[in-house]
VMD Tcl script that builds the backbone (N, CA, C; Angstrom):
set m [mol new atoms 456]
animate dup $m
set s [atomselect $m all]
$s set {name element resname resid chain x y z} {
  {N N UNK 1 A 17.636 -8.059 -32.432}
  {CA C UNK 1 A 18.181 -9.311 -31.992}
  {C C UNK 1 A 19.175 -9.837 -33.029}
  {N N UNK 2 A 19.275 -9.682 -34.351}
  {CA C UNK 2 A 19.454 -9.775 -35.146}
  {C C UNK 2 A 21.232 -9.788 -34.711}
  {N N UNK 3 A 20.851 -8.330 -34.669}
  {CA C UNK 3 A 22.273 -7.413 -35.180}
  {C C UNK 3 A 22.858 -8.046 -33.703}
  {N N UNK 4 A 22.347 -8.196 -32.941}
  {CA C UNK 4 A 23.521 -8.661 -31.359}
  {C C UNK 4 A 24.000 -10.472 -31.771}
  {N N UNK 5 A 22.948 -10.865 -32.261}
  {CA C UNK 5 A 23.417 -11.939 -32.530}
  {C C UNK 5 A 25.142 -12.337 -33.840}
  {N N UNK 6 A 25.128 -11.166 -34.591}
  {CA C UNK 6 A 25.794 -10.737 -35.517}
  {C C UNK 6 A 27.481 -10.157 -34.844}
  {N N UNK 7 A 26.923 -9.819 -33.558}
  {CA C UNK 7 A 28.638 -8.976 -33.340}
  {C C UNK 7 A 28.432 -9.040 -31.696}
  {N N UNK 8 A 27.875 -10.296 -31.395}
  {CA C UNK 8 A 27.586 -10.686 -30.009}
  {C C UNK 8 A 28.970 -10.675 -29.292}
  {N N UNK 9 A 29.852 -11.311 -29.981}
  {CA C UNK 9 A 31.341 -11.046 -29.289}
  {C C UNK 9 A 32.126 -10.123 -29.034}
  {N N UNK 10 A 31.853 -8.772 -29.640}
  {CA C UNK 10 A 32.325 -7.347 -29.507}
  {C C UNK 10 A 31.137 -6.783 -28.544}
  {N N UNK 11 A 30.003 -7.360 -28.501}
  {CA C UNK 11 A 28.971 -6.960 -27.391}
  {C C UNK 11 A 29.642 -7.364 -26.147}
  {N N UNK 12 A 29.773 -8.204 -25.834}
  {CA C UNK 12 A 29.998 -9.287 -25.004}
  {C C UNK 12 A 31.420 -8.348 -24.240}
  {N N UNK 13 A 32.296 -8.257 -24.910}
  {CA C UNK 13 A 33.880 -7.520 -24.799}
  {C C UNK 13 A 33.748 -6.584 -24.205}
  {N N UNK 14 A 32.560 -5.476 -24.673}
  {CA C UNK 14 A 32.196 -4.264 -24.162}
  {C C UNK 14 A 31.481 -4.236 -22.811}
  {N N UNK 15 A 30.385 -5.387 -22.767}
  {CA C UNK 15 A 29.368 -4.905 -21.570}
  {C C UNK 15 A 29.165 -6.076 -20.725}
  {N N UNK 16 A 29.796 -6.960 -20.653}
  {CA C UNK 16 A 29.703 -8.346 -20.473}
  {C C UNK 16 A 28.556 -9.501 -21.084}
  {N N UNK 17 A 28.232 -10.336 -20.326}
  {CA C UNK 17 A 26.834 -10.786 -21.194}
  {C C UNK 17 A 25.681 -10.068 -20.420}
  {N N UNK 18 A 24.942 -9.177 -21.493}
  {CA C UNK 18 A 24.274 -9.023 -21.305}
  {C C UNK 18 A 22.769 -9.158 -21.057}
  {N N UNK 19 A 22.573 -10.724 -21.083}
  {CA C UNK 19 A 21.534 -11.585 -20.915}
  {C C UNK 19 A 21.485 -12.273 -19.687}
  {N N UNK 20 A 22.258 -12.411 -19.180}
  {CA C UNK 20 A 22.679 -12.517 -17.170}
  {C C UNK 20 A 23.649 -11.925 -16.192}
  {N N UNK 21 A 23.914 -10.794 -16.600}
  {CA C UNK 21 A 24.528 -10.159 -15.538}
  {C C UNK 21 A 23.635 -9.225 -15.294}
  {N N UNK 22 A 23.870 -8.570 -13.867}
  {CA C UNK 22 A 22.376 -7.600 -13.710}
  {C C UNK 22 A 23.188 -5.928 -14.339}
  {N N UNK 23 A 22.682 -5.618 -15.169}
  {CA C UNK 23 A 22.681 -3.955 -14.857}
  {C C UNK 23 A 23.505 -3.641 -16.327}
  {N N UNK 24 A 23.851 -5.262 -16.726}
  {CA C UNK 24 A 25.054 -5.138 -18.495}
  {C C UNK 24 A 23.748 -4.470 -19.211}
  {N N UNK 25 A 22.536 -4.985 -19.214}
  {CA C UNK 25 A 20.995 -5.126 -20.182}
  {C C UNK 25 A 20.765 -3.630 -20.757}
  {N N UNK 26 A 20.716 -2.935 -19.135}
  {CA C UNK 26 A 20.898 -1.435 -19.142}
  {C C UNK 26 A 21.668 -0.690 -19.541}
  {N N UNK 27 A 22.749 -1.007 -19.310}
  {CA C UNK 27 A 24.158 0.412 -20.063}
  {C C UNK 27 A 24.180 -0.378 -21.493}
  {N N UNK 28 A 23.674 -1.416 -21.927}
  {CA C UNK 28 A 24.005 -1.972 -23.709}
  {C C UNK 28 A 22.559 -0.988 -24.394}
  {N N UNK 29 A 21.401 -0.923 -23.729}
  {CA C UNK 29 A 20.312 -0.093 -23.986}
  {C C UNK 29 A 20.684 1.201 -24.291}
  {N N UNK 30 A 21.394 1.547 -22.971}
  {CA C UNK 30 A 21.835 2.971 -23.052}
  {C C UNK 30 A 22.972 3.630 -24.402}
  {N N UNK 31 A 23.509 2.543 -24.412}
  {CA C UNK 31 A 24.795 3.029 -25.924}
  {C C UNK 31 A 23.948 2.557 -26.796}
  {N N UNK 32 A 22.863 1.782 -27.105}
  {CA C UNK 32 A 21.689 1.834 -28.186}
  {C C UNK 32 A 20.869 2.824 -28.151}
  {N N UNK 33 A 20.763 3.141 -27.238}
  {CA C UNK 33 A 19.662 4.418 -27.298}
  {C C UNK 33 A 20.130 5.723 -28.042}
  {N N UNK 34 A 21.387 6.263 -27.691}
  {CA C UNK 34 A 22.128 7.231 -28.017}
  {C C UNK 34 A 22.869 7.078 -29.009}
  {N N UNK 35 A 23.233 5.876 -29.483}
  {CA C UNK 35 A 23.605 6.050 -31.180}
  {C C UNK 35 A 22.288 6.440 -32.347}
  {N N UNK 36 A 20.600 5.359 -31.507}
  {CA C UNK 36 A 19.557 5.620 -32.135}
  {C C UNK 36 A 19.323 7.470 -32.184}
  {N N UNK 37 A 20.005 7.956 -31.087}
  {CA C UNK 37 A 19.329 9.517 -31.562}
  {C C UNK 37 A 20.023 10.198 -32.520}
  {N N UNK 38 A 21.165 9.823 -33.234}
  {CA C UNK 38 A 21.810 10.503 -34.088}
  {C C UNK 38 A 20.971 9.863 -35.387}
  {N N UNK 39 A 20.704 8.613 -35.421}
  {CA C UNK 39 A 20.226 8.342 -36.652}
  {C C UNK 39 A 18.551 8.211 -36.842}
  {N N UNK 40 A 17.826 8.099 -36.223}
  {CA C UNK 40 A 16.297 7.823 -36.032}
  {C C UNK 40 A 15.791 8.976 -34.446}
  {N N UNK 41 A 15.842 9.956 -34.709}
  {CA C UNK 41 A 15.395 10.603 -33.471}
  {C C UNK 41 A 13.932 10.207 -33.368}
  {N N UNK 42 A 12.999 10.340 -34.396}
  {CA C UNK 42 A 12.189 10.268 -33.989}
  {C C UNK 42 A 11.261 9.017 -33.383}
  {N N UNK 43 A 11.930 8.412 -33.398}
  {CA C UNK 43 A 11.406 6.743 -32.550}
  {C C UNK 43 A 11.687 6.945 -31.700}
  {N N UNK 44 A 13.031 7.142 -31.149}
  {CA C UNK 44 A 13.044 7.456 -29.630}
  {C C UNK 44 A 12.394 8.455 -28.856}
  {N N UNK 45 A 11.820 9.708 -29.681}
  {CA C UNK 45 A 10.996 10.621 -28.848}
  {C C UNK 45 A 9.690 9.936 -28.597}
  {N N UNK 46 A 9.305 9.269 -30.026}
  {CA C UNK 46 A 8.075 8.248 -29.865}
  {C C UNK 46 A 8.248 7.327 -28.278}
  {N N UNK 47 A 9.563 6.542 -28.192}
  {CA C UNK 47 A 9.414 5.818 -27.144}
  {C C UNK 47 A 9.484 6.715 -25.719}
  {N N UNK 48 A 9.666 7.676 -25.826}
  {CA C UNK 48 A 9.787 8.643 -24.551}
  {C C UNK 48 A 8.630 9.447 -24.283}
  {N N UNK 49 A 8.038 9.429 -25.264}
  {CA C UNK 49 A 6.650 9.919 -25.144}
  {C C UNK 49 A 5.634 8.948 -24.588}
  {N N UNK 50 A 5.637 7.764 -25.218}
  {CA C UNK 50 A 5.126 6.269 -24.615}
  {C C UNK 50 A 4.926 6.301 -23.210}
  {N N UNK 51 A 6.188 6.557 -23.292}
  {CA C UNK 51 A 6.856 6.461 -21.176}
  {C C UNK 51 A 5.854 7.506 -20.692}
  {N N UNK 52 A 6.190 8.565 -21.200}
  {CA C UNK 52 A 5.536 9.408 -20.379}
  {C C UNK 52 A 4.382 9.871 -20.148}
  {N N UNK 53 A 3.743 9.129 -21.134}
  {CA C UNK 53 A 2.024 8.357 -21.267}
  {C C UNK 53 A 2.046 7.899 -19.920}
  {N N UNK 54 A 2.413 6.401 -20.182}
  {CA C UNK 54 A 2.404 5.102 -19.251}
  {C C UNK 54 A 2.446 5.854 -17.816}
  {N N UNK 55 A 3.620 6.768 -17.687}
  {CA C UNK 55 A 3.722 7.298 -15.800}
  {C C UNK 55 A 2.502 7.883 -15.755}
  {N N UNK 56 A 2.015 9.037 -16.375}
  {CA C UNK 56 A 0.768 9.942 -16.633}
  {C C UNK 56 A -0.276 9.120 -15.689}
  {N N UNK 57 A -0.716 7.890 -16.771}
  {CA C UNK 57 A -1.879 7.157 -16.649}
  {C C UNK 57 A -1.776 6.613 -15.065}
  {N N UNK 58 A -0.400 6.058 -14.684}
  {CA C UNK 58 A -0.218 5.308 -12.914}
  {C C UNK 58 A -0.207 6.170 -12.588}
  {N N UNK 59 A 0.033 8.061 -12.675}
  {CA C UNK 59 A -0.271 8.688 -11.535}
  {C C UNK 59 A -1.760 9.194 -11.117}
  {N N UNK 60 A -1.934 9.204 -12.288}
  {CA C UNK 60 A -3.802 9.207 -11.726}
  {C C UNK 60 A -4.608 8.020 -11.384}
  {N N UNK 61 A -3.959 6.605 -11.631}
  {CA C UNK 61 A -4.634 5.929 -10.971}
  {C C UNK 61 A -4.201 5.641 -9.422}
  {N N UNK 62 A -2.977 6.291 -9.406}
  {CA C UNK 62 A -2.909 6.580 -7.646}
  {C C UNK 62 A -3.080 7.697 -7.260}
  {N N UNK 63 A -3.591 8.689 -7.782}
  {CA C UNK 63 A -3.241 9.926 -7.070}
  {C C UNK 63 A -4.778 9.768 -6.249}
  {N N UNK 64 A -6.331 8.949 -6.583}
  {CA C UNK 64 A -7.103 8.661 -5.819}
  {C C UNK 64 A -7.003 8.215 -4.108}
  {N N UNK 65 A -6.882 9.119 -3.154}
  {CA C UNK 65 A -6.658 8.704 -1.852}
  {C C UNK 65 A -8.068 7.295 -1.653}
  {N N UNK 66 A -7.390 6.641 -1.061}
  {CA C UNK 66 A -8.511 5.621 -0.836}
  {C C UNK 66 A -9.270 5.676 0.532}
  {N N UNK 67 A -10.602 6.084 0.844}
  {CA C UNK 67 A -10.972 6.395 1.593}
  {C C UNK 67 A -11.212 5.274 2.567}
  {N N UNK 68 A -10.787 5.963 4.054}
  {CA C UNK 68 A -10.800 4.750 5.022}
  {C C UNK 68 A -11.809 4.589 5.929}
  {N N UNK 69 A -12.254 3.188 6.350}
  {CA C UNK 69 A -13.521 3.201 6.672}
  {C C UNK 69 A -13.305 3.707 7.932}
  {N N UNK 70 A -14.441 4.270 8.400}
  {CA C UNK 70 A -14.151 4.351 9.764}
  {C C UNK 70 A -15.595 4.785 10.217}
  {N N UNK 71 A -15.204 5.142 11.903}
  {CA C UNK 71 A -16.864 4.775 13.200}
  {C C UNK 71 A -16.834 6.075 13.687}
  {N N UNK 72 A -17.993 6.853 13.705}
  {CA C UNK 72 A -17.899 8.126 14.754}
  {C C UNK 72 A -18.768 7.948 15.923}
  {N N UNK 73 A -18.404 7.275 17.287}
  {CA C UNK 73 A -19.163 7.049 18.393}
  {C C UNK 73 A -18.627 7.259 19.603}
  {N N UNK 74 A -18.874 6.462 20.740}
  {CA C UNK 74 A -18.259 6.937 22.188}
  {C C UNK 74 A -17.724 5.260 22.209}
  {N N UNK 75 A -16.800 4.963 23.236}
  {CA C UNK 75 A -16.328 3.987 23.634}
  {C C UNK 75 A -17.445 3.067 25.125}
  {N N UNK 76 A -17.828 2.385 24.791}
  {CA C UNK 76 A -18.730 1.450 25.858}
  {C C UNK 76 A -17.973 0.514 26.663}
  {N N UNK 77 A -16.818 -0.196 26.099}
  {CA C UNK 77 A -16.522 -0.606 26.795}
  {C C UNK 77 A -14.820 -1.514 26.165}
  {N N UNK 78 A -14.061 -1.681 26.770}
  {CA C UNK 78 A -12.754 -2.263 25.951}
  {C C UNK 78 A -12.534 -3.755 27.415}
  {N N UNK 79 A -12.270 -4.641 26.407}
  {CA C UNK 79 A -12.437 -6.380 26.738}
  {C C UNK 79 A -10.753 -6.973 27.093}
  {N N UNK 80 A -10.466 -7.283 27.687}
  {CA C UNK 80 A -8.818 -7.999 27.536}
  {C C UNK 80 A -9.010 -9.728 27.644}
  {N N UNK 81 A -8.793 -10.070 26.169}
  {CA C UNK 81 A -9.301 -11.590 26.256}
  {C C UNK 81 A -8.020 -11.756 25.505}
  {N N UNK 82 A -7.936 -12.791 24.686}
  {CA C UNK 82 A -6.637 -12.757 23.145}
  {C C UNK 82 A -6.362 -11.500 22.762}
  {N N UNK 83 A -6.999 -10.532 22.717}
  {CA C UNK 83 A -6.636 -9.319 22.064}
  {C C UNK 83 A -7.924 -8.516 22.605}
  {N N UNK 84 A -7.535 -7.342 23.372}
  {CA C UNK 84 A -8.776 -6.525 23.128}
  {C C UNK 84 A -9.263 -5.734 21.942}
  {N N UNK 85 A -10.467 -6.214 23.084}
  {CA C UNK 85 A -11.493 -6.015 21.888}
  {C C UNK 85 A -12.067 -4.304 22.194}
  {N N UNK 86 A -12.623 -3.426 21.561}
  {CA C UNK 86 A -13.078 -2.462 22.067}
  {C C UNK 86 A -14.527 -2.274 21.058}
  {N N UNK 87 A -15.515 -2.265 22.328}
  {CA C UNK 87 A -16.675 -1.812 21.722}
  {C C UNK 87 A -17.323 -0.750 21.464}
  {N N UNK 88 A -17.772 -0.077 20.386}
  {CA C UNK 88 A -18.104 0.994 20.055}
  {C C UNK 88 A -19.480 1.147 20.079}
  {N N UNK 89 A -19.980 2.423 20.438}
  {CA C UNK 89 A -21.586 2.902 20.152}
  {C C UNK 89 A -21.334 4.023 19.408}
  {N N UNK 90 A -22.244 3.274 17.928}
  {CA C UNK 90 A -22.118 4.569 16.724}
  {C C UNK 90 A -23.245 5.466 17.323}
  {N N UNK 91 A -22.688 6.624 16.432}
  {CA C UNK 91 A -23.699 7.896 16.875}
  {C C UNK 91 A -25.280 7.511 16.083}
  {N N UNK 92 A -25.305 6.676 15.685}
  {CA C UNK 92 A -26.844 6.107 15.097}
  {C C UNK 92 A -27.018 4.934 16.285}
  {N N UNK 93 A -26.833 4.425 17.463}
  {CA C UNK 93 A -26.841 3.181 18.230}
  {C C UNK 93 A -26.400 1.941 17.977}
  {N N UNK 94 A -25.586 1.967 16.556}
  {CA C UNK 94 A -25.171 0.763 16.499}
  {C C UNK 94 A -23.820 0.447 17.529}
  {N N UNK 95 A -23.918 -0.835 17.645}
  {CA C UNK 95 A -22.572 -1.356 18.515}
  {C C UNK 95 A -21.889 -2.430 17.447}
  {N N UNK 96 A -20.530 -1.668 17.369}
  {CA C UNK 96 A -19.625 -2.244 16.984}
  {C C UNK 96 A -17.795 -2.509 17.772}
  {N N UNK 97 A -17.808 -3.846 17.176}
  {CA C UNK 97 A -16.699 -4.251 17.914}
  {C C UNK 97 A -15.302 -3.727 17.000}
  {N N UNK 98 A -14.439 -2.856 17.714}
  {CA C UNK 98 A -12.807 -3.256 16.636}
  {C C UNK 98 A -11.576 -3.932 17.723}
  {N N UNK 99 A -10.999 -4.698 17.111}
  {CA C UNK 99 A -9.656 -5.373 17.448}
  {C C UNK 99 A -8.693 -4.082 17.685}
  {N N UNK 100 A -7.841 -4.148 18.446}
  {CA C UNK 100 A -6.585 -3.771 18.663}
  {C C UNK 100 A -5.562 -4.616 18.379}
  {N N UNK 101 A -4.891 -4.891 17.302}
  {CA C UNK 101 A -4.034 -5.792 17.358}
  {C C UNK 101 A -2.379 -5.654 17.047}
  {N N UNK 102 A -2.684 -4.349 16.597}
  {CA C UNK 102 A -1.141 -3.436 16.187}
  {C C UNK 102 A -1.176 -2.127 16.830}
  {N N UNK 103 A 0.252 -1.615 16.541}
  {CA C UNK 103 A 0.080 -0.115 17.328}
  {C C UNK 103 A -0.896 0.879 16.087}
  {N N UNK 104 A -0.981 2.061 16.646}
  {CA C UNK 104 A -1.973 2.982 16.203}
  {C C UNK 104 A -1.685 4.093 16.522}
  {N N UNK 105 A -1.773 5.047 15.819}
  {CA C UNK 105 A -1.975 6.770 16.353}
  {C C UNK 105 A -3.112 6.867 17.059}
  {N N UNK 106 A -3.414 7.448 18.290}
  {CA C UNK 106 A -4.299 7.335 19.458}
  {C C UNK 106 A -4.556 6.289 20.582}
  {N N UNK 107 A -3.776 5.499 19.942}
  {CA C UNK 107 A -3.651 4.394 21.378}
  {C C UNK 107 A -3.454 4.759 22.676}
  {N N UNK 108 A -3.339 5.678 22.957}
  {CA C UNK 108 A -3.535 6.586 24.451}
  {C C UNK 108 A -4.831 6.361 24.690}
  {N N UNK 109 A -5.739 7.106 23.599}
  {CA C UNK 109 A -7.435 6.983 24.387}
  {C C UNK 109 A -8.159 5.962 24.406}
  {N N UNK 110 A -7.768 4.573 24.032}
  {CA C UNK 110 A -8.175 3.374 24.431}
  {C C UNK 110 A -7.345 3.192 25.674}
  {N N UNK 111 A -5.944 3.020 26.164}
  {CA C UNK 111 A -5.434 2.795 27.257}
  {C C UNK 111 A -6.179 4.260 28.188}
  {N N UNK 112 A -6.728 4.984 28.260}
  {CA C UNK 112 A -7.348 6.092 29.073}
  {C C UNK 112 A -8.591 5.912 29.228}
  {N N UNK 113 A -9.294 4.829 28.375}
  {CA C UNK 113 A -10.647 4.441 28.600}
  {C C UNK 113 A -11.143 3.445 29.464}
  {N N UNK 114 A -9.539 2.302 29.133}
  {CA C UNK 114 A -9.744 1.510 30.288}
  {C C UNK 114 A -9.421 1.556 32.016}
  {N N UNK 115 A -9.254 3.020 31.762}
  {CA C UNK 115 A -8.918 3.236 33.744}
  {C C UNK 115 A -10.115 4.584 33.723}
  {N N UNK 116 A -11.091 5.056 33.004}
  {CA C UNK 116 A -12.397 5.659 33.526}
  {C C UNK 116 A -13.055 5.456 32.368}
  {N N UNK 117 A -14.566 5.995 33.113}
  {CA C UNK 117 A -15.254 6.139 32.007}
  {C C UNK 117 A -15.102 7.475 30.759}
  {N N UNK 118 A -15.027 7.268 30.025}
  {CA C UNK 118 A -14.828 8.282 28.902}
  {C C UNK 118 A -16.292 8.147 28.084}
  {N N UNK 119 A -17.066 9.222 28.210}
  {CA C UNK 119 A -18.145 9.449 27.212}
  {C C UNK 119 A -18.078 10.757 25.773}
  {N N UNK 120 A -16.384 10.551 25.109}
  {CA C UNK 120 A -16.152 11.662 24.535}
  {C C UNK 120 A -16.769 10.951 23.176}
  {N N UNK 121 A -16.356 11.648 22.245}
  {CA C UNK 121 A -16.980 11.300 20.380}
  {C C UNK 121 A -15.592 11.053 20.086}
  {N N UNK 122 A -15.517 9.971 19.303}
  {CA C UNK 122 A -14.084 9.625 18.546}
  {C C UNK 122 A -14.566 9.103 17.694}
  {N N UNK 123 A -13.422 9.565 16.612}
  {CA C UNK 123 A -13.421 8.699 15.342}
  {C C UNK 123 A -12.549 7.416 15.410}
  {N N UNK 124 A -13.212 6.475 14.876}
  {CA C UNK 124 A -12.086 5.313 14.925}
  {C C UNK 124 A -12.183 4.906 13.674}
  {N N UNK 125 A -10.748 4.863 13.107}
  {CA C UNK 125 A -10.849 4.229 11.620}
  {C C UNK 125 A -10.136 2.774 11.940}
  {N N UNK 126 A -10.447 2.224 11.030}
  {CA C UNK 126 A -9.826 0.489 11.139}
  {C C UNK 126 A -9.787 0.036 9.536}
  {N N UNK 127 A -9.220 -1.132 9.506}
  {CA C UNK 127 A -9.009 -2.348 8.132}
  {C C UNK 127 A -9.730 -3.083 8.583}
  {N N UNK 128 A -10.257 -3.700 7.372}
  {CA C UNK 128 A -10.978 -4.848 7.206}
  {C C UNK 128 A -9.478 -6.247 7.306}
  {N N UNK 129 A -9.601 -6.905 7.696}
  {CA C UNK 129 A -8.915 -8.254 8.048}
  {C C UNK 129 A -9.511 -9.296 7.710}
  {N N UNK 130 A -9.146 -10.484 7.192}
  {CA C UNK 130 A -10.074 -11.955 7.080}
  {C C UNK 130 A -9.147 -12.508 7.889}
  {N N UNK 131 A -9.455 -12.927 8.349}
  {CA C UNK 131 A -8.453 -14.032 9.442}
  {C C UNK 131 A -9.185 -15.245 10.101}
  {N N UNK 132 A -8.570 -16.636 10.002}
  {CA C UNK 132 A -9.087 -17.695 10.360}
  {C C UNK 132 A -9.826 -18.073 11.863}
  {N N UNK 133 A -11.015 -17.937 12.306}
  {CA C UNK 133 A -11.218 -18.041 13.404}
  {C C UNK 133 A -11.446 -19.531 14.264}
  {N N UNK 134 A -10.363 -20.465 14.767}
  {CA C UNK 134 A -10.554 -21.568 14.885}
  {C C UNK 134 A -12.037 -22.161 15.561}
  {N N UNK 135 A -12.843 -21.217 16.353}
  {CA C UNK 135 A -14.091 -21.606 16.940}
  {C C UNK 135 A -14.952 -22.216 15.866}
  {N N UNK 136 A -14.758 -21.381 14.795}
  {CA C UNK 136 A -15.983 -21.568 14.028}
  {C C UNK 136 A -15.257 -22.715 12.590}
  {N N UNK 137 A -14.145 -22.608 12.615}
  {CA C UNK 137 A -13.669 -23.183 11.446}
  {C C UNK 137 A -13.672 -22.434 10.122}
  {N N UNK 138 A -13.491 -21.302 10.208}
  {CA C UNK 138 A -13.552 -20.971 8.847}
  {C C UNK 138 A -12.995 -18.802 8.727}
  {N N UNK 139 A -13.257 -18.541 7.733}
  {CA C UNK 139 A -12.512 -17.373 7.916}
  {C C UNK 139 A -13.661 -16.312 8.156}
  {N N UNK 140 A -13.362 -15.041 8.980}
  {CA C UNK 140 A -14.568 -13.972 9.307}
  {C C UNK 140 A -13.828 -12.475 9.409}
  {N N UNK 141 A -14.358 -12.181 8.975}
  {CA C UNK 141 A -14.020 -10.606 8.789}
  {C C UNK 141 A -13.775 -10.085 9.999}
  {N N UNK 142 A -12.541 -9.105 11.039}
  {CA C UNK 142 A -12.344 -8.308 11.522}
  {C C UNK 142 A -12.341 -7.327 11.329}
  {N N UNK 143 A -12.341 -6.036 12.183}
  {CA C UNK 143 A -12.204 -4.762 12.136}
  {C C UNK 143 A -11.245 -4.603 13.250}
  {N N UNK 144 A -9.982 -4.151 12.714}
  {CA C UNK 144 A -8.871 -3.735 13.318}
  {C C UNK 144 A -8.491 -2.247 13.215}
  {N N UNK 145 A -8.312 -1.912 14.633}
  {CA C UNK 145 A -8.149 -0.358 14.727}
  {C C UNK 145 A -6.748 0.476 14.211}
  {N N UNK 146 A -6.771 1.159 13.227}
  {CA C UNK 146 A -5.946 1.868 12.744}
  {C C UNK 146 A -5.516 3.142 13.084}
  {N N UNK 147 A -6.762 4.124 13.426}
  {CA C UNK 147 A -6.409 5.293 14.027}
  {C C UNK 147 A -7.809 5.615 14.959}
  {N N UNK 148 A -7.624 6.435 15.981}
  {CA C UNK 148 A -8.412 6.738 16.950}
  {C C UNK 148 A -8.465 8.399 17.278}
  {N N UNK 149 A -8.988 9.139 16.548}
  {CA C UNK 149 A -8.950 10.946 16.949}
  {C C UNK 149 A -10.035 11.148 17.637}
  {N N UNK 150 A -10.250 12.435 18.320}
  {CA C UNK 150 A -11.788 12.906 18.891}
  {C C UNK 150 A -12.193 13.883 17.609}
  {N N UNK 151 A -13.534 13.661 18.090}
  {CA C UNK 151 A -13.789 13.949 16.907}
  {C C UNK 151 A -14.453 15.940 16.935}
  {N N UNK 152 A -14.393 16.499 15.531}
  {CA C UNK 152 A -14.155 17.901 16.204}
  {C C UNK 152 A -15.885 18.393 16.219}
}
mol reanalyze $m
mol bondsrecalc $m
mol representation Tube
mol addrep $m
């Protein structure tokens, strides 16, 4: 900071101001960076090594697929109220409800369920949603359908 403050006006000449224009910050870095490798290489390998720590570490904390919840049952029955609703029977007897409220990969076999009966096995994966439910006054968890496959 020092040294820009020192010859800020030959900075300035060269890259514009580089404290509010977008993109000056970067190319004044860049002609700092590359004079630093003639005289101090090894700080800058230090800082490039840093970097390439730092990416390392975010790619393994994404490279975890996040597993999506989902239902393996038959379809009982699909509702057309505000949004249908489609009810599920898990392969253990539970009945669960999911929303349709966006499009989806498999949205065919809900629109094919509601013109027969279908007693096939599907997987249905969905999101969890909080959304305000005015009946009750307050917020309640949905299950909104994301994808719909048969299951193999």
């Amino acid at each position: 900071m020092e040294a820009y403050q020192n010859d800020k006006s030959n900075i300035t000449e060269a890259y514009g101001n580089i404290l509010i224009e977008t993109g000056n910050m970067e190319k004044f870095a860049e002609s700092v960076a590359m004079k630093m490798l003639n005289t101090c290489p090894d700080i800058i390998l230090a800082i490039g090594m840093q970097y390439v720590d730092e990416v390392d570490d975010n790619e393994e904390n994404y490279d975890h697929e996040e597993e999506v919840p989902s239902i393996i049952g038959t379809i009982v029955s699909v509702t057309d109220n505000q949004f249908i609703v489609v009810e599920i029977k898990e392969t253990s007897g539970k009945r669960t409800k999911l929303y349709w409220l966006d499009y989806f990969e498999g949205d065919n076999i809900i629109l094919n369920a509601l013109t027969k009966k279908d007693k096939n096995i599907y997987i249905f994966e969905y999101v969890d949603i909080e959304l305000f439910d005015p009946n009750i006054k307050e917020y309640r968890d949905y299950k909104v359908l994301s994808n719909v496959t048969e299951a193999e």
